[in-house]
C-alpha positions as CSV (number, residue, x, y, z in Angstrom):
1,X,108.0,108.9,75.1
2,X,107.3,108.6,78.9
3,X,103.7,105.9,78.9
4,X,103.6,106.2,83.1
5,X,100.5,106.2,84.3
6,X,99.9,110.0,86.2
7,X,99.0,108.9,89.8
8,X,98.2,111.6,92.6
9,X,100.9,111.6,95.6
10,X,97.8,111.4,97.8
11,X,94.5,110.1,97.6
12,X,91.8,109.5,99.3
13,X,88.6,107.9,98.8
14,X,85.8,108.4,101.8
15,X,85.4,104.3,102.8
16,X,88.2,102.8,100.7
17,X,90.3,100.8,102.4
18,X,93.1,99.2,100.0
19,X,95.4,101.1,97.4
20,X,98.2,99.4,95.7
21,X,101.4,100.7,94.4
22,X,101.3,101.3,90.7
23,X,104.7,100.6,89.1
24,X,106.4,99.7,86.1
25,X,109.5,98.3,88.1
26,X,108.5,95.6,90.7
27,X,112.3,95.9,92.1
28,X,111.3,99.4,93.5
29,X,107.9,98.8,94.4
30,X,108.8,95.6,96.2
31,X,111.4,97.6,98.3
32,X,109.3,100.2,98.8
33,X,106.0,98.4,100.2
34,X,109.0,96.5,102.4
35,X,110.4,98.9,103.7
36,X,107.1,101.0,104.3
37,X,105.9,98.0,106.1
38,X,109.2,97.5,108.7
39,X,109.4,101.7,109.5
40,X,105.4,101.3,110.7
41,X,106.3,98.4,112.9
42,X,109.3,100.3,114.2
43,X,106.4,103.4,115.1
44,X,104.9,101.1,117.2
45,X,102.1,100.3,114.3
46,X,100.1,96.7,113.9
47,X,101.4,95.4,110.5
48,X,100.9,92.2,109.5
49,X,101.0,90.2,106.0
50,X,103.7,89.7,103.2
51,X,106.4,91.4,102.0
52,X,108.8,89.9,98.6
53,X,112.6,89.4,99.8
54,X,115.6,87.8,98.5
55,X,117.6,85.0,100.4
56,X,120.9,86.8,101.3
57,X,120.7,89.2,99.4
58,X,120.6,87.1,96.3
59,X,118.1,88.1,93.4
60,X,116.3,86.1,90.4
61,X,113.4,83.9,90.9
62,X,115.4,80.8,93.0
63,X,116.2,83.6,95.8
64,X,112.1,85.3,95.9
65,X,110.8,84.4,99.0
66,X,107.6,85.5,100.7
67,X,108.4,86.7,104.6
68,X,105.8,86.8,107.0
69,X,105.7,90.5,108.7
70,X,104.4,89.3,112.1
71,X,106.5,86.1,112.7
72,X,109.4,86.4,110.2
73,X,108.1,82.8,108.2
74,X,109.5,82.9,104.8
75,X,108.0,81.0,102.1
76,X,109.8,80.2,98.6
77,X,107.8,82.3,96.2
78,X,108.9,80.3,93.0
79,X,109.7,76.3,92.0
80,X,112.9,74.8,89.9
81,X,111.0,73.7,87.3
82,X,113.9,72.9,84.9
83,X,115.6,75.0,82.1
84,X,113.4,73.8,79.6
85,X,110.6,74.5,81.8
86,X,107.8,77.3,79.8
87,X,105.1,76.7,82.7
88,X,104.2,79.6,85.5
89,X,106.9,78.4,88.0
90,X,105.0,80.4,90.9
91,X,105.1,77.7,93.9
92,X,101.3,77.3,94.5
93,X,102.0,75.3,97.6
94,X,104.2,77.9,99.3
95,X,101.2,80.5,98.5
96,X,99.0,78.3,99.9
97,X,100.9,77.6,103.1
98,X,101.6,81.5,102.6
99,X,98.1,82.5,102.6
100,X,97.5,81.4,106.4
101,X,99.2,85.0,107.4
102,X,96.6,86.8,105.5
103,X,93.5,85.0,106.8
104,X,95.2,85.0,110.7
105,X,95.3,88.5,110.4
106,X,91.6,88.7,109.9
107,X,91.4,87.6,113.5
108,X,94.3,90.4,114.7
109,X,92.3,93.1,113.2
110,X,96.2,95.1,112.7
111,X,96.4,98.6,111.6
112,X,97.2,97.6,107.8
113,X,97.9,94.3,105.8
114,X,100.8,94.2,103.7
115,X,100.1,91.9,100.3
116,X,103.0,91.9,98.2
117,X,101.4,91.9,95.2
118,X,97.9,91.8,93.0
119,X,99.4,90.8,89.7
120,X,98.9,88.0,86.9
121,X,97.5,84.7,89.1
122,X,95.0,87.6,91.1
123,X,93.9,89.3,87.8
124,X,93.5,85.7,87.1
125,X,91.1,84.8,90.1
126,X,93.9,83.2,92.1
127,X,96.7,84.0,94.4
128,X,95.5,85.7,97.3
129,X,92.5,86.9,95.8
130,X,90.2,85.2,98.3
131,X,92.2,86.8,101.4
132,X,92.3,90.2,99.8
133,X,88.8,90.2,99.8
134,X,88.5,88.6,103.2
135,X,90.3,91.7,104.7
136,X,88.8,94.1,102.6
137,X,84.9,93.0,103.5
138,X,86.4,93.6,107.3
139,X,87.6,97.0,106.4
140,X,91.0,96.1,107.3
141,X,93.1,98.4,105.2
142,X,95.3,96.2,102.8
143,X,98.4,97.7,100.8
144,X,99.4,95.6,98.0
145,X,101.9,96.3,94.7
146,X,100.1,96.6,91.7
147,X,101.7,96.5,87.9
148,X,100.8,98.6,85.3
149,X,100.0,96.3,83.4
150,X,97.2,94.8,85.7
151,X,96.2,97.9,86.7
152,X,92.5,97.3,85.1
153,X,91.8,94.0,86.3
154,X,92.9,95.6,90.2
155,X,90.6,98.4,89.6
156,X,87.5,95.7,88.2
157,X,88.9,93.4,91.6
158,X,88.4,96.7,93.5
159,X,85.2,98.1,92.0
160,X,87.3,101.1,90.9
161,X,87.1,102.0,94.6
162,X,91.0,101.3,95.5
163,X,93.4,104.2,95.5
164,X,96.3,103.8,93.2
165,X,99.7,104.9,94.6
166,X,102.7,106.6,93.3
167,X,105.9,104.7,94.2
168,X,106.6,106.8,96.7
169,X,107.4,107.0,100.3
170,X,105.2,110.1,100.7
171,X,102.1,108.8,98.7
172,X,102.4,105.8,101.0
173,X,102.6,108.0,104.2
174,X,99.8,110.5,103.0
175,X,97.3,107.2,102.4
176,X,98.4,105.5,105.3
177,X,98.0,108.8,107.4
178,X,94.5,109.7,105.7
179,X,93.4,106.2,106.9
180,X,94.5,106.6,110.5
181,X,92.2,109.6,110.1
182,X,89.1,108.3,109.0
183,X,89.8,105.3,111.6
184,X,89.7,108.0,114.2
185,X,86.4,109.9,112.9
């Protein structure tokens, strides 16, 4: 039995400006909101923000790295903590150092900010929270990676106003492109 959420290829809310990927594999979405993000700065777009990669083309949690979409910064995304270890190993230091890419780009004003992701530590209050809502109260549009399984705490963090995404680069191009139009009315 197939549980995906149905989510419209397009959607567009008059004065929303953040949507989120809704997936139930982060290995796709991450690629996808990557990849997204590098072909608008190849068009000549203002993207700034974060982006998950993997050091050299590594994967697991010891290779998850944050990189910074304006300067190419790269910030470890998780800690060793230890085999043993049952604790959130999510480097809180490295978000916070991380986190000064999301609040310069307040200041840039770019065409979209990239977060890579609203998941447990945001549902939670934390993460990058505070930045999302920075850019979001400046109607900055923000595009950010969203799991099922937080999808009702992002909509409560949204006030059911963001637009959920397919994982799709068409549902990505449609929003992105139905921003650009509203920016232009």
């Amino acid at each position: 039995m197939n549980n995906a959420i149905a989510i419209p290829i397009a959607s567009t809310v008059q004065g929303v400006n953040v949507a989120a990927i809704v997936h139930a594999d982060h290995s796709i979405a991450d690629s996808l909101l990557a990849d997204f993000a590098f072909s608008l700065q190849r068009s000549g777009r203002r993207v700034r923000g974060l982006v998950q990669r993997f050091r050299g083309g590594a994967s697991g949690k010891k290779a998850a790295l944050l990189l910074d979409l304006g300067d190419g910064t790269t910030y470890p995304l998780f800690q060793n903590l230890g085999s043993g270890s049952v604790s959130c190993s999510v480097d809180e230091n490295s978000l916070a150092a991380a986190s000064v890419v999301l609040r310069r780009a307040l200041g840039e004003k770019p065409d979209l900010v990239i977060v890579n992701r609203f998941g447990p530590l945001e549902a939670a209050g934390g993460g990058f929270v505070t930045e999302m809502l920075a850019l979001m109260s400046e109607g900055i549009p923000v595009l950010t990676v969203v799991a099922e399984s937080c999808l009702a705490e992002w909509r409560d963090f949204t006030g059911d106003c963001g637009v959920p995404l397919a994982s799709t680069p068409e549902a990505l191009e449609n929003w992105f492109a139905g921003m650009c139009d509203k920016a232009r009315k």
